[in-house]
C-alpha positions, 0 to 999 in steps of 0.5 A: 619247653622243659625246665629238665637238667642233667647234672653229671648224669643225674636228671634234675625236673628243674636248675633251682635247689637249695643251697646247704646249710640254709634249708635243713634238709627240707623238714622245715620248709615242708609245711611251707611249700612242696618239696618235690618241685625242687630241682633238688634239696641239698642237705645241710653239712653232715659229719661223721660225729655230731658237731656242736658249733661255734659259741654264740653270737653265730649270726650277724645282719649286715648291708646287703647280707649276713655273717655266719660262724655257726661252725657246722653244727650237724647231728652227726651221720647216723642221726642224719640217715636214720632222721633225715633221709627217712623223712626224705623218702617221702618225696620225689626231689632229688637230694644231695647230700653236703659232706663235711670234715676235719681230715679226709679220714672224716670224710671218707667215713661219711661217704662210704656210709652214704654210698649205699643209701639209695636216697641220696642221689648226689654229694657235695663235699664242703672243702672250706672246711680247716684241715686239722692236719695240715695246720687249719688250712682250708682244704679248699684253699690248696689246688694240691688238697683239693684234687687229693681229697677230691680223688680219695672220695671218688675212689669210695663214692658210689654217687657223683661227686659235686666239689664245693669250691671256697671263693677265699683263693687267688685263682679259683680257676686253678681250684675249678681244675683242681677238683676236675683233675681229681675226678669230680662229676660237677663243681659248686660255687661260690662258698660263703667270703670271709668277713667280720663285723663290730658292735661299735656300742657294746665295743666287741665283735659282732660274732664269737668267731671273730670271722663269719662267712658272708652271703647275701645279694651283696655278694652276687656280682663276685660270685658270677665272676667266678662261676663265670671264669670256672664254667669255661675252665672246666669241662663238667657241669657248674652250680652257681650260687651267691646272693640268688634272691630272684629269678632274674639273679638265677638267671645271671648265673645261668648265663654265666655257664651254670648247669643250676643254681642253688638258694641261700640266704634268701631262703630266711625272709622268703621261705618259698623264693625257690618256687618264685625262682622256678617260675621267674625261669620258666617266663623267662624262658617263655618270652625269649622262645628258649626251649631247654635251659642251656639256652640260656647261657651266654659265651 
């Protein structure tokens, strides 16, 4: 049995990694569990310039998940490579490296920055993010944006390019092609839903923002939906992610055609629920005679 996964060509010791934003990049988790049995970390979002957020209240309980509206708050590129990938160096796990941005200027800056860090192995690029020439409109949110984005990163990228698809779209199979007509290596999915929450006593909104994005097992069963629909649309590798908070989750995208998943939320009240979800697979696998992971997926 191997747990071993090839991800656009870059080999992973397992389909379990963290999903962006939930786990720094890794320092704080560390003192908690062994980063190198990770498939891979994938960072938090990293801009070219630091970003401050949005005002607080940032985060918000709900049934079933939580809002967030921290704004993709980062340090910017330089503290991230001279911080981050440093203390990622003493690991073996591959990283993958979110990238955020206003104007595709913005991300192209942090690319090509990245594009001679031997560290990095991977970049997802966060296209739910407002583009602040186009009216605010997420980049993701256009199949017209998302392939020309998609095509100038791959034009700069010396690492493959995962394309992190926003579920806030009518079709997300037209998004899934999109990013593959654009060039991508592999495509991740689902992104946060947008959603929204009142303090019915303090009578105002739960969150500054107004709006948050919305995670959680509450999510799940939409987010397979969809990485099931986009895994037959396209022809490169799927990581699916959205409410993953046990093996058995992991397993249902898996099935659904994800090459990997990626952890969330559930990484706030379990620190270590990659390790258990690494295992919950490996059982899995054990029990029903599968030898590689792609066995697992149903068509």
């Amino acid at each position: 049995m191997s747990l071993k996964v090839n991800l656009a060509g870059v080999a992973l010791n397992n389909p379990v990694m963290t999903a962006s934003g939930t786990f720094g990049s890794g320092m704080e988790f560390s003192e908690l569990m062994d980063l190198n049995r990770l498939g891979a970390v994938v960072t938090k979002g990293v801009a070219n310039v630091p970003w401050p957020g949005n005002p607080t209240p940032r985060i918000a309980e709900v049934t079933g998940g939580m809002l967030n509206a921290i704004g993709l708050q980062n340090p910017g590129i330089d503290t991230f490579v001279n911080r981050d990938l440093k203390f990622l160096e003493n690991y073996d796990t591959r990283v993958i490296v979110n990238v955020c941005g206003k104007t595709t200027e913005d991300y192209l800056e942090v690319v090509e920055r990245l594009a001679e860090e031997s560290r990095v192995d991977m970049l997802e690029i966060n296209i739910s993010c407002p583009n602040v020439k186009e009216g605010g409109i997420a980049f993701g949110q256009d199949p017209k944006a998302v392939e020309a984005i998609t095509k100038a990163i791959k034009e700069k990228a010396k690492q493959p390019v995962i394309m992190k698809l926003s579920p806030n779209v009518t079709d997300i199979t037209v998004m899934a092609k999109a990013a593959e007509a654009g060039g991508a290596d592999a495509i991740s999915l689902i992104n946060t839903l947008t959603g929204m929450k009142f303090d019915i006593y303090r009578r105002r909104f739960a969150i500054a923002n107004k709006t948050g994005g919305m995670s959680g097992p509450a999510i799940k069963p939409i987010a397979v939906r969809m990485v099931y629909q986009a895994a037959h649309a396209v022809s490169i590798p799927v990581i699916g992610m959205g409410g993953i908070a046990s093996a058995e989750d992991a397993i249902e995208f898996l099935m659904a055609g994800a090459s990997a998943v990626s952890v969330g939320t559930a990484n706030f009240h379990n620190p270590t629920v990659t390790l258990d979800i690494i295992d919950g697979i490996q059982d899995y696998m054990d029990r029903f005679g599968f030898t590689e992971v792609s066995q697992i997926r149903l068509d």
